[in-house]
C-alpha positions in Angstrom: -119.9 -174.9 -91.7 -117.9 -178.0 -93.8 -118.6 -181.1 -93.2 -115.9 -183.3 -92.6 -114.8 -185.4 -96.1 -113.1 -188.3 -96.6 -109.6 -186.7 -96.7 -110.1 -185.2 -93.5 -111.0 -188.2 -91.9 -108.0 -190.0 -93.7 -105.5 -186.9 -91.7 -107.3 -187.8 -88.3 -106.9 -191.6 -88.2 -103.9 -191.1 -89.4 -102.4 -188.8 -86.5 -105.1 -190.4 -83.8 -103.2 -193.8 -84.0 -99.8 -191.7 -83.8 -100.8 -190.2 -80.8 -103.5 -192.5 -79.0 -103.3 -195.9 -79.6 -102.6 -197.7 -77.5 -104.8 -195.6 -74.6 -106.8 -196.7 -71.6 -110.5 -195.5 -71.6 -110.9 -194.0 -68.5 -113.8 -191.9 -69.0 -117.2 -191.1 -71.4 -119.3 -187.7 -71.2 -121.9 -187.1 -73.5 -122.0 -183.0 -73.5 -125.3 -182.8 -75.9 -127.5 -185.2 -78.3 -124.7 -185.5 -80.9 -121.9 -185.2 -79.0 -119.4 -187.5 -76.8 -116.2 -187.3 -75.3 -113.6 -190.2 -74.7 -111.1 -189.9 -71.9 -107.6 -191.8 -72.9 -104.7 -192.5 -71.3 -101.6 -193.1 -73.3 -98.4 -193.6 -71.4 -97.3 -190.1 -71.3 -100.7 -188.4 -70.5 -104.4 -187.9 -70.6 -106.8 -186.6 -74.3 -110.0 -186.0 -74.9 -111.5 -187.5 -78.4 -114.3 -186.2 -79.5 -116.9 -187.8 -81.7 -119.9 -186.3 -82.9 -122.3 -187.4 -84.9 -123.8 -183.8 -85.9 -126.1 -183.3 -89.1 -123.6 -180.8 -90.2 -120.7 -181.3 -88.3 -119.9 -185.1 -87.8 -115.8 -185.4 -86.9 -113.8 -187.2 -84.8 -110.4 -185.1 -83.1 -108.8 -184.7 -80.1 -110.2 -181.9 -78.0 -110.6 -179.4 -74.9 -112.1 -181.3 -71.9 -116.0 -181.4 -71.5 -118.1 -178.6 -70.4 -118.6 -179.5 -66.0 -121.9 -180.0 -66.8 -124.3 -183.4 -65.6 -124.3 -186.0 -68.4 -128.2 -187.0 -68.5 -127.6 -189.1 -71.2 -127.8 -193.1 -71.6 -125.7 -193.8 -74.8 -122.7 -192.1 -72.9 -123.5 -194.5 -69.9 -123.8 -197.3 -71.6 -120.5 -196.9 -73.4 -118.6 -196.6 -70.4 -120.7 -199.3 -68.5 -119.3 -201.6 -71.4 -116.2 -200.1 -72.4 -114.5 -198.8 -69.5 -111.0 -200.0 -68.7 -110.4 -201.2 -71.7 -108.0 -200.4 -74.7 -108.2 -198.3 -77.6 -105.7 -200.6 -80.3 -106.8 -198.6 -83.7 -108.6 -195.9 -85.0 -109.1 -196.8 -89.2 -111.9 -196.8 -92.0 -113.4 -199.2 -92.3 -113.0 -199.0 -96.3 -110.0 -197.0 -97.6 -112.6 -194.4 -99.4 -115.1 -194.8 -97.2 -116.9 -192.4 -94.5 -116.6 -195.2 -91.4 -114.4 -195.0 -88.6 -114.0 -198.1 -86.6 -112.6 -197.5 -82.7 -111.4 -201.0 -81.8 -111.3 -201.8 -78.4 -109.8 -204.8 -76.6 -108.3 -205.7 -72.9 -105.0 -205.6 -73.7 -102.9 -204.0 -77.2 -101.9 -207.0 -78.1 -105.6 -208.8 -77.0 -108.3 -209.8 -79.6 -110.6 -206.9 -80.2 -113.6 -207.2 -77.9 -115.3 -203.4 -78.9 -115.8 -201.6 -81.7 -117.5 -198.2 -81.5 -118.4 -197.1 -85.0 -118.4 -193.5 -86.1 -120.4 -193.0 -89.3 -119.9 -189.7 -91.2 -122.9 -189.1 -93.6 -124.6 -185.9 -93.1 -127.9 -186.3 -91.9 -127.5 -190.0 -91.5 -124.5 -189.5 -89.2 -124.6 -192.3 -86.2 -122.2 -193.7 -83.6 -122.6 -197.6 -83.0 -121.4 -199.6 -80.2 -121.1 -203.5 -81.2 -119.7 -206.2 -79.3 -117.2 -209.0 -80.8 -120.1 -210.6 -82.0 -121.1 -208.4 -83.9 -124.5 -207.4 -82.2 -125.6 -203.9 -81.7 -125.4 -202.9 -78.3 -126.4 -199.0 -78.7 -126.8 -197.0 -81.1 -126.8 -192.7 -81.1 -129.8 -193.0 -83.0 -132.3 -196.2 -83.1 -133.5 -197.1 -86.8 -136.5 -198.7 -86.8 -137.9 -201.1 -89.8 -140.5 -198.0 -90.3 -138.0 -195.8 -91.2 -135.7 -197.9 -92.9 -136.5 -201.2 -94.7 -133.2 -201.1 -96.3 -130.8 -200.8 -93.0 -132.2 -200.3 -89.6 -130.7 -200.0 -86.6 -131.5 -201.3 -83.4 -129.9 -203.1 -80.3 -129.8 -207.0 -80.8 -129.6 -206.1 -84.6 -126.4 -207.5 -86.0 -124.3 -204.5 -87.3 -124.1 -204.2 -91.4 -121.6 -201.7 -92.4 -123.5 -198.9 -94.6 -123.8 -199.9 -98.3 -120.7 -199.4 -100.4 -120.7 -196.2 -102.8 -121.1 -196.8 -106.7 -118.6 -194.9 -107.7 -115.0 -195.0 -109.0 -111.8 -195.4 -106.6 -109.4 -192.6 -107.0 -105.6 -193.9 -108.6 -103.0 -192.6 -108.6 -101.9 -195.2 -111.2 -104.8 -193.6 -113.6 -103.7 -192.2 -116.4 -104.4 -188.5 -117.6 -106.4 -190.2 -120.5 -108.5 -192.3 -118.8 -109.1 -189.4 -116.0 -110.0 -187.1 -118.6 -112.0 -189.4 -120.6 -114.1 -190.2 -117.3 -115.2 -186.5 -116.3 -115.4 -185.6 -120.5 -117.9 -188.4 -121.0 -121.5 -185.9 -119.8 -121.3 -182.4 -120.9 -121.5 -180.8 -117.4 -120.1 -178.1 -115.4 -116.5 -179.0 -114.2 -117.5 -179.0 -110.8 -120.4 -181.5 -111.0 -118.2 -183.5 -112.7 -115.5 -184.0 -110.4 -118.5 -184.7 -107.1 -120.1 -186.7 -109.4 -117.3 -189.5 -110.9 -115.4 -190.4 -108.1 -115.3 -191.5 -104.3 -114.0 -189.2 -101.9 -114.6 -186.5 -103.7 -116.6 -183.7 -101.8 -117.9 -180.1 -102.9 -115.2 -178.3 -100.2 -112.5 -180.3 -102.3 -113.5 -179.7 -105.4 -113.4 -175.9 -104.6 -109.4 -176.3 -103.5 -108.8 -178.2 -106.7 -110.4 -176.0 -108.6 -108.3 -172.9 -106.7 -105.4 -174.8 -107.4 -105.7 -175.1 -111.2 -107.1 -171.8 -111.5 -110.4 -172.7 -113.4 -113.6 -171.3 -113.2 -115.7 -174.4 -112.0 -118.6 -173.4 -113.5 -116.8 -173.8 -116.8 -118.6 -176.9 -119.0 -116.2 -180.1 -119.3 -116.5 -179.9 -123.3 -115.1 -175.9 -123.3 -112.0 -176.7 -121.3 -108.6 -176.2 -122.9 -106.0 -179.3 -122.8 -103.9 -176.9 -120.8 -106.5 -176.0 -118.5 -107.2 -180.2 -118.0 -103.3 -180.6 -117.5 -103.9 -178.1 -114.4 -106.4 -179.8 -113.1 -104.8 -182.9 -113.3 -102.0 -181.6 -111.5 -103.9 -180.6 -108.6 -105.9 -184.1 -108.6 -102.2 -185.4 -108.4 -100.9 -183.0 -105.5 -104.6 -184.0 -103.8 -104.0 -188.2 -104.3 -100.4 -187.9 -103.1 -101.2 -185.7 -99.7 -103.8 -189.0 -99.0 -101.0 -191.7 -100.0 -97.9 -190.1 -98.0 -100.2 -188.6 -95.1 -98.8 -185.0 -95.5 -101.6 -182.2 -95.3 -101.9 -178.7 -95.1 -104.6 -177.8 -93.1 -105.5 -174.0 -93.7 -108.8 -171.8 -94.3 -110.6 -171.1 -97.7 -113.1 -168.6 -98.3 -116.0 -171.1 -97.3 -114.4 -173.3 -95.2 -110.8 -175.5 -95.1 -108.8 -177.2 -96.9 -106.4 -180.2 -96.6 -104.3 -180.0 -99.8 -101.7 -177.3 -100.4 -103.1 -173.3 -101.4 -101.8 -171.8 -104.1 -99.0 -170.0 -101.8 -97.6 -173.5 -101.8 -95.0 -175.4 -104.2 -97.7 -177.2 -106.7 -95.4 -180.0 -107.2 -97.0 -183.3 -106.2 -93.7 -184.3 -103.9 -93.9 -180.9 -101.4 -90.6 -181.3 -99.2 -91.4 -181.7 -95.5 -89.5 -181.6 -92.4 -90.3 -185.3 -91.1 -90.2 -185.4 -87.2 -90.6 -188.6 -84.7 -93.7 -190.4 -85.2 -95.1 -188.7 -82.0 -98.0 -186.3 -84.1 -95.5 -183.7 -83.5 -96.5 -180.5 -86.0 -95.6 -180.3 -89.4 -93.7 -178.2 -91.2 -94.6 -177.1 -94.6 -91.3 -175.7 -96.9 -93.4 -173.4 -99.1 -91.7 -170.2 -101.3 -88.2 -170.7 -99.8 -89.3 -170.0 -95.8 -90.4 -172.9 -93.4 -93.8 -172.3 -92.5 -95.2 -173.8 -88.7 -98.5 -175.9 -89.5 -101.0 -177.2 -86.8 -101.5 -180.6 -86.8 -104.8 -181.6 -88.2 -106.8 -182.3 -85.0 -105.9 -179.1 -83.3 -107.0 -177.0 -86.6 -110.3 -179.3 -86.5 -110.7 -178.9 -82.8 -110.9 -175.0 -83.4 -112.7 -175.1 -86.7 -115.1 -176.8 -85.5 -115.2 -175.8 -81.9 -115.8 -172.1 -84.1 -118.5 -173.1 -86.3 -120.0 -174.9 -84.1 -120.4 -172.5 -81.1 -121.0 -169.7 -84.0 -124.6 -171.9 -85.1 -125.7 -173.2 -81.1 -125.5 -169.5 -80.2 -127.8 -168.2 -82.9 -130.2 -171.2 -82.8 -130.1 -170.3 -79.3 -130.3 -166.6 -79.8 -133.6 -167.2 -82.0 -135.3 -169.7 -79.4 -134.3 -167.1 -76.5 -135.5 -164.4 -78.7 -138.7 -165.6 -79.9 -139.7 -167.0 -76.3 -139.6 -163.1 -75.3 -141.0 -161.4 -78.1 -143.6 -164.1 -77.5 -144.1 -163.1 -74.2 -144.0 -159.7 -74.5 -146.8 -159.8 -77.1 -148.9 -161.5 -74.3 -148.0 -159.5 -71.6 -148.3 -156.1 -73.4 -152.3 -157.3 -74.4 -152.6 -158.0 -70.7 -151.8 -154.6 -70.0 -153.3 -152.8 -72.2 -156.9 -154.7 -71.3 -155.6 -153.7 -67.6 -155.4 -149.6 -68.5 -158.7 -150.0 -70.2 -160.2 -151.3 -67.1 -158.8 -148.7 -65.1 -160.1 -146.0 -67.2 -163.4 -147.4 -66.4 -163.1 -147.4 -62.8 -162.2 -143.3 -63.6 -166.0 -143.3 -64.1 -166.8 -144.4 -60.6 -167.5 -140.6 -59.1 -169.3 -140.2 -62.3 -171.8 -142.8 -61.3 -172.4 -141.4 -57.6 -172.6 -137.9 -58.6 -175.9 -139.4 -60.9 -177.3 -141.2 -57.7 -176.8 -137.8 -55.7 -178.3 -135.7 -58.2 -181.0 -138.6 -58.8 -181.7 -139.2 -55.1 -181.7 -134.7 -54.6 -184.8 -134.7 -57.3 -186.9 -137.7 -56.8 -190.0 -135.4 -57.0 -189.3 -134.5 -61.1 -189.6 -138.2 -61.9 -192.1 -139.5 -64.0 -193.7 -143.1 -64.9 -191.9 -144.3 -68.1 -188.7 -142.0 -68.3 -185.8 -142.9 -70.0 -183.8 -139.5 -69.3 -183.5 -136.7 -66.9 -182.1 -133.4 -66.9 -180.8 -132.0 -64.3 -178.6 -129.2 -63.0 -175.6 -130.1 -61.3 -174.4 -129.5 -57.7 -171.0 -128.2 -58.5 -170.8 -127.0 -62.3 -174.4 -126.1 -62.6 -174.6 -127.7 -65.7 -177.1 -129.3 -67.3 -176.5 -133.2 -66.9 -178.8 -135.9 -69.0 -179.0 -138.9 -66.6 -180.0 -142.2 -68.7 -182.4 -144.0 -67.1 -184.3 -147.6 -66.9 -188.1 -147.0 -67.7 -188.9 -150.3 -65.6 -187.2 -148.9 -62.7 -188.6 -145.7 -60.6 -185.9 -142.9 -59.6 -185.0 -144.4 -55.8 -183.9 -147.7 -57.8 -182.2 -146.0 -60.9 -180.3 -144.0 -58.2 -179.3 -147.3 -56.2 -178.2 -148.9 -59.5 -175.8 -145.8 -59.9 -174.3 -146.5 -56.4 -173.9 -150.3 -57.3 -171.7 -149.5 -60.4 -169.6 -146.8 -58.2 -168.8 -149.8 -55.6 -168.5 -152.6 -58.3 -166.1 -149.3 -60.1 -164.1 -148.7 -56.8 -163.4 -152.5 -56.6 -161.9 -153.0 -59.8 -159.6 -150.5 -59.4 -158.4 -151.7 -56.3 -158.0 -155.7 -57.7 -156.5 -153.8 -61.2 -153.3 -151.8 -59.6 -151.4 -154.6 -58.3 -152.1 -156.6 -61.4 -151.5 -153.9 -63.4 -147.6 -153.2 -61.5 -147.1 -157.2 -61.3 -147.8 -156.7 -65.7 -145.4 -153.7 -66.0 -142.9 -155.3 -63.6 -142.6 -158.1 -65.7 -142.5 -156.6 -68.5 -139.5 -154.7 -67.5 -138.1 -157.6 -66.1 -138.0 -159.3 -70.1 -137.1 -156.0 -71.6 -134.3 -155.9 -69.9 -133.4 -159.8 -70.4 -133.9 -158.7 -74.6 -131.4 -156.3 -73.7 -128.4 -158.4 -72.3 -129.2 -160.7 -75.4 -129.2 -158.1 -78.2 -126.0 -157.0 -76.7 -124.1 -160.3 -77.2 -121.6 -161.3 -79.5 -121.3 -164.6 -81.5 -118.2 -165.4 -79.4 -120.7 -165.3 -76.0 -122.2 -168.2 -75.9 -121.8 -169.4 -72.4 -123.6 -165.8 -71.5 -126.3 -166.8 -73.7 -126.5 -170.7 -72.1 -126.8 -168.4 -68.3 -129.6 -166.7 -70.0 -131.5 -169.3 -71.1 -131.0 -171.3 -67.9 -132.3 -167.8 -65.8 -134.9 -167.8 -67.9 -135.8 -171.6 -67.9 -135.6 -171.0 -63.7 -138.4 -168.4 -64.0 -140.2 -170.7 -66.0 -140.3 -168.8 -69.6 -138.4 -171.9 -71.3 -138.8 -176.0 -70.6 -136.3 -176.8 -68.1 -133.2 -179.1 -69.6 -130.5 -181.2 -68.3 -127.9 -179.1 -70.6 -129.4 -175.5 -69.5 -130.8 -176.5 -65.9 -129.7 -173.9 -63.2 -126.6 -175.1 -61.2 -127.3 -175.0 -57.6 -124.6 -176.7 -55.4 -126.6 -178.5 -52.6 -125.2 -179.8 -49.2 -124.8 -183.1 -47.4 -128.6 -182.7 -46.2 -129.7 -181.8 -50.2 -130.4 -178.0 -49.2 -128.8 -175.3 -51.0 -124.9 -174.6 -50.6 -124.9 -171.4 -50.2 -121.2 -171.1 -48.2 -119.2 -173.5 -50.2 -119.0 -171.9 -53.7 -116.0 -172.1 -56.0 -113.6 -169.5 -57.0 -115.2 -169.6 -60.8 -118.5 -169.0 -59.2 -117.4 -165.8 -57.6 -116.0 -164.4 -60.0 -118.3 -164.2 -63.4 -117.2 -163.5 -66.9 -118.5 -160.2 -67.1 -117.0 -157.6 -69.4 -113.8 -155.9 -68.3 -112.4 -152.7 -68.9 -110.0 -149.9 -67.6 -110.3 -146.3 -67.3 -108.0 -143.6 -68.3 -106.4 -143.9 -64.3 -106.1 -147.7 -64.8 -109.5 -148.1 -62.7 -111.3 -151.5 -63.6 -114.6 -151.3 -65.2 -117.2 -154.2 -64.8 -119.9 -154.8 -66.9 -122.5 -157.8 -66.2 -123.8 -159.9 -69.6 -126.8 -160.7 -68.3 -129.1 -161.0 -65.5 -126.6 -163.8 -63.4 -124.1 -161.4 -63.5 -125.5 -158.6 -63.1 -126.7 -159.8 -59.6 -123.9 -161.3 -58.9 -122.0 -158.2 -59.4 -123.6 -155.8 -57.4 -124.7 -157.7 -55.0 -121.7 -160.3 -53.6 -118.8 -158.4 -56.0 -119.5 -154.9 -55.2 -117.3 -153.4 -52.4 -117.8 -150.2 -50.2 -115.6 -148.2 -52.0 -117.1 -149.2 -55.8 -119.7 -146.9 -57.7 -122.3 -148.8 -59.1 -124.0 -147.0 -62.6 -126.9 -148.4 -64.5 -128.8 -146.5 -67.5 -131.6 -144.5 -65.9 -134.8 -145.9 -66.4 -133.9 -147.7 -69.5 -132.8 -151.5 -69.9 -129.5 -152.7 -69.5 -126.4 -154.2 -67.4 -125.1 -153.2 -64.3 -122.0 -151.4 -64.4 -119.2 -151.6 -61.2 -116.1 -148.9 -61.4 -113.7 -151.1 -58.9 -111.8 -148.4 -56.5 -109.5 -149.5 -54.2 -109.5 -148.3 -50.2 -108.7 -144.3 -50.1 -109.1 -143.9 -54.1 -111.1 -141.4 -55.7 -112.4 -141.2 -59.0 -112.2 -138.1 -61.1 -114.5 -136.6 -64.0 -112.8 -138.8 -66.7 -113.0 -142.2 -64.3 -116.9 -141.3 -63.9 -117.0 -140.4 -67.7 -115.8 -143.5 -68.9 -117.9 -145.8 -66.5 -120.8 -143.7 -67.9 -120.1 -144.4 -71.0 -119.7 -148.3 -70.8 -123.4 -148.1 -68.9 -124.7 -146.1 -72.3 -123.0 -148.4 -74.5 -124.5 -151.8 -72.7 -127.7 -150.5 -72.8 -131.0 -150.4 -75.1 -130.1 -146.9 -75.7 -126.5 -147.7 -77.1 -127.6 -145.8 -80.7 -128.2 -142.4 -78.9 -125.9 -139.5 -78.7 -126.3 -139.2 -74.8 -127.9 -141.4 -72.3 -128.2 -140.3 -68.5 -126.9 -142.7 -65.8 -127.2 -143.1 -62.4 -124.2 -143.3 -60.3 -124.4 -144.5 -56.4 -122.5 -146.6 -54.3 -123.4 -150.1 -53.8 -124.6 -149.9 -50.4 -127.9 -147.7 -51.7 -128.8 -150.2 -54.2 -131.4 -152.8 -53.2 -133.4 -156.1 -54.6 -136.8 -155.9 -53.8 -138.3 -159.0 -51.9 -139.3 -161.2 -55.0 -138.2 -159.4 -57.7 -137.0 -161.4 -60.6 -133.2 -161.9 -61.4 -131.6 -158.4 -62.2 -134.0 -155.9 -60.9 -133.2 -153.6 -58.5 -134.1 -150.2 -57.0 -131.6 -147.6 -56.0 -131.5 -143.7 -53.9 -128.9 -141.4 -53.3 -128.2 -141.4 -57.1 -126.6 -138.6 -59.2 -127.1 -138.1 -62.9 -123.8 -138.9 -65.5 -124.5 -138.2 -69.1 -122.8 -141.4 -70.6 -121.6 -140.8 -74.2 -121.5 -144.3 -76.2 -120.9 -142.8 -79.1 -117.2 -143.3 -79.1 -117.6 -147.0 -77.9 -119.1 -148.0 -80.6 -116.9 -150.3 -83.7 -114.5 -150.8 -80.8 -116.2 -153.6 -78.8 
């Protein structure tokens, strides 16, 4: 993911004071630890701004509306205990090259400015800071205390001390090619060093699309480059310094990341013609090799860029933590039952032990002082059968020890079983929860975030504000159980339609898999699940009077294969019944349920798979 540079700040100030200031702040929700939104109202409608303050990800743009989740948070709350009602006037740097963004708020636009909420962009140090018109820090993102920093810390009271000012040199566009050159020339290093190295603003994601734009190879040494080679480069240093003076930018993807500054599709010229519109952030219009090309303004292509990467690295941080917390489980749980079998192997032995007392207690007579074995012919086999025996005890009391262990034997099996199911019924329960989350995609993280709150609910994972189950309560604070929304109904489950336009519905995970076949599912659906193997629920949706033929059944079959631990085999079998005939056991854990009246489909994933 690319963190945002100094030119991509630059295009966001520049198009946030276009198209919010002046706005009302109406509302502030903090949606996790490095994240906060900023409802404003401008004359003609309502944004969301986003600021985050992310190790790898710190921005400020215009965005979607929060998640509906509780904000648990205090910064948030103390923001819009403070700042609420009044006006957002400007949005700037605080230095022309550098990485601070100063929100200045005051009661009225035209009002001395009362707030300023600063956004500081520097990667692992990234903070948001509320300070008042004194200049005293009222809260702070993240507290710095004089422990971990002697230089600049951070704290409320503190007054507020802009970060110290970078060493480097100010990019010119005044500089001449001479001097430029003479300043990267002066260490023998790789091009690319040399350009993050010499000069503010510069960052490695830039340096790349300069590169790209002169056609070098950065890894080229300073001291090997040819003048025509340097004339490029200056070109595209040019091209880069104009974009930042005139505010024109080209947002667009690279190989790694984005860029800000034209591709090499575009006109190299440092003056690229635009198609100027009202100063109203409308979109802008690039005029590239002779057609007019539709750009996205620079928010919206950070809001989804971002918004991407973003929801790309929460859902595999997730996916590991989810992941782990299972396997770790599992581990525990399959010890458990192992020690469990072994026990109950034992217990096999118990009829072992009273056949000894009988034969024991049938031949008292051929005891002798001091034995420590018997032989003896058994009842049933007529076998010969060595009894061991304890020389201190005589033959009454060896036999009665026999009949103690065939009790204490009995016992243990009775108090194993139920332990034993309780073992394998979990263990099910988390195969088939490793199951929905092997099956997701990268794009399926709010599956995922119902996964990890099903699973925080059954107590596998620390309950958290972000992931806590979402239980509508009533007026006397029991559960709501009548009132539910629309979106509640109806989950995001897989769709898909059979070759006779049928709908087929396929559950991501446990929530929806319940919710499917147990408040979804009508009399006239057929309900499939893999048989005996791990995996989501599957609904074919039939309207009144319809019937589904072989291919209908097929294709339902083969979606139940496909999301399923057996997705890799040629042939899976599936139950098919209709919803009425499947049941959840009293307590049984989210997803698990037992069915009858089932018939036996031979799903086929094979031809789902590459086309999910």
């Amino acid at each position: 993911m690319q963190p945002a540079d100094l030119t991509t700040l630059v295009a966001l100030t520049h198009e946030l004071n276009i198209a919010c200031v002046p706005a009302r702040l109406e509302q502030v929700h903090q949606s996790d630890r490095h994240t906060i939104h900023l409802q404003l109202r401008t004359l003609e409608k309502k944004q969301w701004l986003l600021l985050s303050w992310h190790p790898q990800a710190a921005r400020l743009h215009l965005s979607a509306p929060p998640p509906k989740q509780p904000d648990t948070f205090t910064f948030s709350q103390q923001i819009l205990h403070q700042v609420a009602g009044f006006a957002l006037v400007s949005v700037k740097l605080t230095s022309p090259w550098e990485r601070v963004i100063d929100l200045q708020f005051a009661k009225r636009p035209d009002d001395e400015v009362q707030w300023h909420l600063y956004l500081e962009v520097m990667g692992k140090y990234s903070n948001a800071i509320l300070v008042n018109a004194n200049g005293e820090i009222v809260t702070a993102a993240h507290q710095v205390s004089q422990k971990q920093s002697r230089v600049r810390p951070i704290q409320t009271g503190d007054r507020y001390e802009l970060p110290p000012a970078l060493l480097e040199a100010i990019p010119s566009l005044s500089e001449s090619f001479d001097s430029w050159r003479d300043r990267l020339i002066l260490i023998p290093k790789e091009i690319k060093r040399n350009l993050l190295s010499n000069y503010r603003g510069v960052s490695s994601s830039l340096v790349r699309s300069l590169i790209a734009i002169a056609d070098l190879d950065g890894d080229k040494n300073v001291a090997n480059l040819t003048l025509s080679e340097w004339d490029a480069l200056y070109q595209a240093w040019q091209i880069w310094l104009t974009s930042i003076e005139q505010k024109q930018f080209y947002p667009h993807l690279e190989g790694k990341g984005y860029s800000l500054t034209p591709s090499l599709s575009h006109d190299r010229s440092p003056s690229i013609p635009l198609k100027k519109g009202k100063e109203d952030n409308s979109p802008t219009f690039l005029r590239g090799a002779g057609d007019l090309k539709l750009l996205l303004s620079v928010n919206d292509f950070c809001d989804r860029y971002y918004s991407q990467q973003t929801g790309q690295v929460a859902f595999q941080q997730l996916h590991q933590q989810i992941s782990q917390a299972i396997q770790n489980q599992l581990a525990k749980l399959n010890i458990k039952e192992t020690e469990f079998l072994d026990r109950l192997k034992l217990s096999t032995q118990a009829d072992d032990f009273k056949d000894k007392a009988d034969l024991l207690m049938a031949h008292l007579h051929l005891w002798e002082i001091g034995m420590k074995e018997i032989k003896l012919i058994d009842f049933h086999s007529e076998a010969s059968v060595i009894i061991p025996l304890d020389p201190t005890l005589n033959a009454a009391q060896n036999a009665q020890s026999f009949y103690k262990k065939h009790q204490k034997q009995k016992r243990a099996a009775l108090a194993i079983a139920p332990l034993l199911e309780s073992v394998q019924q979990e263990i099910a329960y988390l195969e088939q929860v490793s199951t929905a989350v092997s099956l997701l995609e990268q794009s399926e993280l709010p599956a995922l975030q119902e996964i990890r709150a099903e699973l925080a609910q059954q107590s596998y994972l620390k309950v958290t504000a972000e992931y806590a189950p979402r239980t509508k309560t009533n007026s006397k604070g029991g559960k709501n159980k009548s009132n539910r929304t629309k979106q509640e109904e109806i989950p995001d489950c897989h769709r898909f339609t059979t070759p006779n336009g049928f709908e087929v519905w396929v559950g991501r995970n446990n929530y929806q898999n319940d919710l499917i076949s147990f408040r979804i599912a009508g009399e006239y659906d057929l309900w499939l699940h893999a048989q005996e193997i791990s995996g989501s629920h599957v609904l074919l949706r039939l309207p009144a009077g319809a019937i589904a033929d072989e291919q209908d059944l097929q294709a339902a079959a083969n979606y139940a294969a496909y999301y399923s631990r057996a997705r890799q085999s040629d042939q899976v079998p599936v139950v098919c019944t209709v919803p009425k005939y499947v049941f959840k056991p009293k307590g049984a854990k989210p997803g698990m349920v037992v069915y009858t009246h089932e018939k036996i489909i031979w799903g086929q994933p094979m031809g789902l798979r590459g086309k999910e």
